[in-house]
N, C-alpha and C positions, 0 to 999 in steps of 0.2 A: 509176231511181235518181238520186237530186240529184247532181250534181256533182260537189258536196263532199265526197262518201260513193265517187267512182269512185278515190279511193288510200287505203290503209289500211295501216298501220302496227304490226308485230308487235315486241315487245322483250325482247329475247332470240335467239339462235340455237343453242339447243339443239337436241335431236330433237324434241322436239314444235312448239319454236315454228317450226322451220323446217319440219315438218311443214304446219303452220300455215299458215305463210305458200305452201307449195303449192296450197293451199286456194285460198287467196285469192285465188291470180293466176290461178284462172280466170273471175274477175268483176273483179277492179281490179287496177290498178296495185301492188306491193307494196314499202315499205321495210322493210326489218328490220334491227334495231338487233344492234349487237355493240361490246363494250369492245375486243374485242381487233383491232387493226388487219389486223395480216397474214389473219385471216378474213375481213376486210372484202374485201382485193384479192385472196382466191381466189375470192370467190363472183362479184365483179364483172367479174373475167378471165376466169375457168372458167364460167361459171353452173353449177358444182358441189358439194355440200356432202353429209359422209358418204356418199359417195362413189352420188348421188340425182343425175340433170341437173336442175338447175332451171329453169323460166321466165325467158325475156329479161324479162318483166314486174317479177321481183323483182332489186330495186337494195339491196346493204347499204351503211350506214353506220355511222360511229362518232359520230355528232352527234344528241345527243341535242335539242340546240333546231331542228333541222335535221325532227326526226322530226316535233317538233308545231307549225310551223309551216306544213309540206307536208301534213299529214296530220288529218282534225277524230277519226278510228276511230282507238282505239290499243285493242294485244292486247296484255299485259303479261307473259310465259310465261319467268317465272326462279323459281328456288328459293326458298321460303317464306324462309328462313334473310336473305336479301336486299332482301327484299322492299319493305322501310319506306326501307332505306336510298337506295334507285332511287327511290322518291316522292320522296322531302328531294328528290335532285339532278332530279326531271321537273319537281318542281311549279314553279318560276321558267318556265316556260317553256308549262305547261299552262292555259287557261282554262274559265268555264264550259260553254262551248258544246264543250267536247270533250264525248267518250264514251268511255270504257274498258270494256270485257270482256277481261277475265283468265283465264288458264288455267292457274293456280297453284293446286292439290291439297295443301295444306298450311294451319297457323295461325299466326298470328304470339304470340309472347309479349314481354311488354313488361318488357327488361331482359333476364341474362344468364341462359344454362339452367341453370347450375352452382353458384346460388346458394344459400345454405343454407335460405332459408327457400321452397323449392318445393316444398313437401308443402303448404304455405296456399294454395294459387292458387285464385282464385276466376273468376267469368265476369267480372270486371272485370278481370282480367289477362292474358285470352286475346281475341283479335280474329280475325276472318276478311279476308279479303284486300278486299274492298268497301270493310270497315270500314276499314282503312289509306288505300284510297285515299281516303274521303272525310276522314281524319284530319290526314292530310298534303298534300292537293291541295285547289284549287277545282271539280275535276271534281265534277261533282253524279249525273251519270247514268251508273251503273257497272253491270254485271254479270259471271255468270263463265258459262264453258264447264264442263261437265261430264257426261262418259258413256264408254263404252268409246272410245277414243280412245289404242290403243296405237300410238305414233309410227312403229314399225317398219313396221306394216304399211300406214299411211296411205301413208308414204314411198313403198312397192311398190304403188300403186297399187288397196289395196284398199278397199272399197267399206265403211261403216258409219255410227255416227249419233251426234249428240250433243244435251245439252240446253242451250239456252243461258236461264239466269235472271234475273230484274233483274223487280224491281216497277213500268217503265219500256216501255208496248208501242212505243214507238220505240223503243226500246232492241233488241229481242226482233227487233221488224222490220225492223230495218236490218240486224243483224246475220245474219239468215236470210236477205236481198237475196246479203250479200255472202262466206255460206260454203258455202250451197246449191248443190247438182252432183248429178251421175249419180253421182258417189262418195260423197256426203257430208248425209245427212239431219237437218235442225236441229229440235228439236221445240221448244217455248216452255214456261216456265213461271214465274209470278211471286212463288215462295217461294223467293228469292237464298239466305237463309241453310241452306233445309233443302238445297238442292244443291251449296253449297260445304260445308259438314258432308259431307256422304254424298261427296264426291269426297275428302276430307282422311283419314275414317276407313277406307274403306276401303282403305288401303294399308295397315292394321295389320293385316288378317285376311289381306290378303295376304303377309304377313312370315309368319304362322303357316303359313298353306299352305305356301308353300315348303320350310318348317322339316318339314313332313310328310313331303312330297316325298323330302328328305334325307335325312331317317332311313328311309326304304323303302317307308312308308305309301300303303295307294293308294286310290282314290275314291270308297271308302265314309268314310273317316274325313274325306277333304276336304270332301266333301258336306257331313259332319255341321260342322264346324267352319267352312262360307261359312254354310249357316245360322242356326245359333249365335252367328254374330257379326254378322250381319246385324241379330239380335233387339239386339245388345249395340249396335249403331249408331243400333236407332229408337230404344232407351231414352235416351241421351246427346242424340240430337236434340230427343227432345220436352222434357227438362229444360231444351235450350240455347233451348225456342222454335218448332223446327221443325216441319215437320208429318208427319205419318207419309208420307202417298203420295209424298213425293220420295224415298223412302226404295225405294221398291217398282216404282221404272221406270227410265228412262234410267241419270239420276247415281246410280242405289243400285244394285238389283239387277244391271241390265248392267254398270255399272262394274265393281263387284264381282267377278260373273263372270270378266270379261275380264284384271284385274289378279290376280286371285287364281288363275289357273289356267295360263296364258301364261308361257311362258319370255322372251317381247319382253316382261314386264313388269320393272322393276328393282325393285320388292319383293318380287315372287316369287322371284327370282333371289337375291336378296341374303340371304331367308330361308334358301333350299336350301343355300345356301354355310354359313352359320352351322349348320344340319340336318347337314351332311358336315364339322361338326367345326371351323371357320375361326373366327376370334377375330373381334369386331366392327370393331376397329382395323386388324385386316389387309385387312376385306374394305372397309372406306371409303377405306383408303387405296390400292386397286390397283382401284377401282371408277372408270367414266367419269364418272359421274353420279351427282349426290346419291338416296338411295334416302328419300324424304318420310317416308316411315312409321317409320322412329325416331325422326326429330324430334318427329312429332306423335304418337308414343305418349310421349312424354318429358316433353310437356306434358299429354297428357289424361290418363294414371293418376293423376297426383295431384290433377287436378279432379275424375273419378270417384271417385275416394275422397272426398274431401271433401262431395261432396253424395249420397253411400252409394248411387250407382248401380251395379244387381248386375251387374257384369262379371268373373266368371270369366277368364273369356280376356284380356281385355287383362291382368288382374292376372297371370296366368303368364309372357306373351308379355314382360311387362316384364321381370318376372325373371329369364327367361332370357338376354335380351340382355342388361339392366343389371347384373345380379349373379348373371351364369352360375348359373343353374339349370338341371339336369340337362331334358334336355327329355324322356326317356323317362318321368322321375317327374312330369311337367308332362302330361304325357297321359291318365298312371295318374290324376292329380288332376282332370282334364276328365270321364274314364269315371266317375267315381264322384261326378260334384257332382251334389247330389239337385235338379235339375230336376223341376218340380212339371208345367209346362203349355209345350205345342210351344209355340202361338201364344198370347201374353197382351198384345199390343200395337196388334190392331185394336178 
């Protein structure tokens, strides 16, 4: 590996990114980025964070020109919600010759979510996280992480895989150099948009599982409702562009799996609490972490409406969160939607 690729740079110190950045300090050097000071000097005093030892390899800071001038790899893993505004403040300090791969599970919308006229949103109002960084930076060679990739159990030293995408085989290839291990299998693929899609949607059908969970339901109706919405994620993808098979490997179906059925997922989690009766307000506000999948169901219902793509489920899931719909009669309403054909997507 070039030199210039043996330190990399993760931003963010969430669980995953710090996850992440575990990864990484078994092939390079690691900084990762953190706003908040006092985590800077536990992690650098301790080499401890959520309470995981970390590698003497990972050094945090709070300097963000500090990051991309030490560092050409930046991992960019903060909340969808955040996301444009971390560009505006990277990009004075990013150039061509970086590279970004991201590990943000969500979409950006352009403007505020509470506007009156979001029932119009079109695919010109909605962006994937690539799409921001090339909107707001000079970085030209971007891609994302996407696949089962639940932080908890990275942290504990378990073993799984993810896909990293970018239409960019340097890109693909640097990247695989520098997150590949005995723990951690990288597969490649060069349809960026159908993998960030399929890593954003899937934390909606994860909110519904969990919602199952809650209410007592068990693995027969889950089953039916990962696949169900799985169909409900290729149909949104191939409108947005996508292609079907990133839908049906790593970033789709394992994701999926993995977030949809996992208590270490925070959509499952945050669905179950909502399933056991909890108001959405109470559970965002006593929640660690942002749970992605309301946001981007907040945005995609009223683009699946608009371009009359047939998604049952997300049309309920919304209801239920956004304007308390009884979820038992949101079930009764799944059981009875006259589904014509299992598979009509390959």
């Amino acid at each position: 590996m070039p030199n210039s690729f043996q330190k990399a740079a993760v931003i963010g110190a969430g669980s995953f990114g710090t996850s992440l950045a575990k990864l990484l300090a078994y092939n390079a050097d690691v900084l990762i980025y953190t706003r908040k000071d006092d985590v800077v000097q536990k992690i650098n005093q301790t080499h401890n964070h959520f309470g995981i030892e970390l590698s003497p390899r990972i050094v945090a800071s709070s300097n963000l020109e500090q990051i991309a001038e030490e560092c050409q790899v930046l991992f960019p893993v903060i909340p969808s919600e955040h996301f444009r505004s971390l560009m505006r403040s990277l990009a004075i300090y990013v150039r061509p010759y970086h590279i970004m791969i991201h590990g943000t599970k969500g979409l950006d919308l352009v403007g505020a979510l509470d506007v009156a006229d979001i029932t119009r949103l079109t695919k010109q109002d909605v962006y994937t996280m690539s799409e921001v960084i090339e909107q707001e930076t000079s970085v030209v060679r971007t891609g994302c992480l996407s696949g089962p990739n639940l932080s908890n159990e990275i942290l504990h030293g378990q073993p799984t895989a993810t896909l990293l995408a970018s239409p960019f085989d340097e890109v693909i290839q640097i990247g695989q150099e520098l997150l590949s291990s005995k723990q951690f299998f990288v597969f490649g693929s060069h349809d960026l948009k159908g993998a960030e899609l399929a890593g954003a949607l899937k934390n909606i059908v994860a909110l519904g599982s969990g919602m199952l969970a809650g209410v007592g339901m068990g693995k027969n109706m889950q089953a039916m409702l990962i696949t169900r919405g799985l169909s409900e994620m290729i149909y949104f993808g191939k409108a947005m562009g996508a292609e079907v098979q990133s839908f049906l490997g790593t970033a789709g179906i394992g994701d999926l799996i993995a977030t949809a059925t996992s208590e270490d997922s925070r959509n499952y989690t945050f669905g179950k609490r909502m399933g056991q009766g909890e108001t959405l307000h109470y559970i965002s506000e006593t929640s660690e972490e942002l749970a992605e999948g309301i946001r981007t169901l907040k945005i995609i219902y009223p683009l699946m409406k608009n371009y009359r793509i047939n998604a049952p489920i997300t049309q309920v899931l919304y209801k239920i969160v956004f304007e308390d719909f009884n979820i038992h009669r949101a079930i009764d309403f799944l059981m009875n939607y006259p589904y014509s054909i299992d598979v009509d997507y390959l």
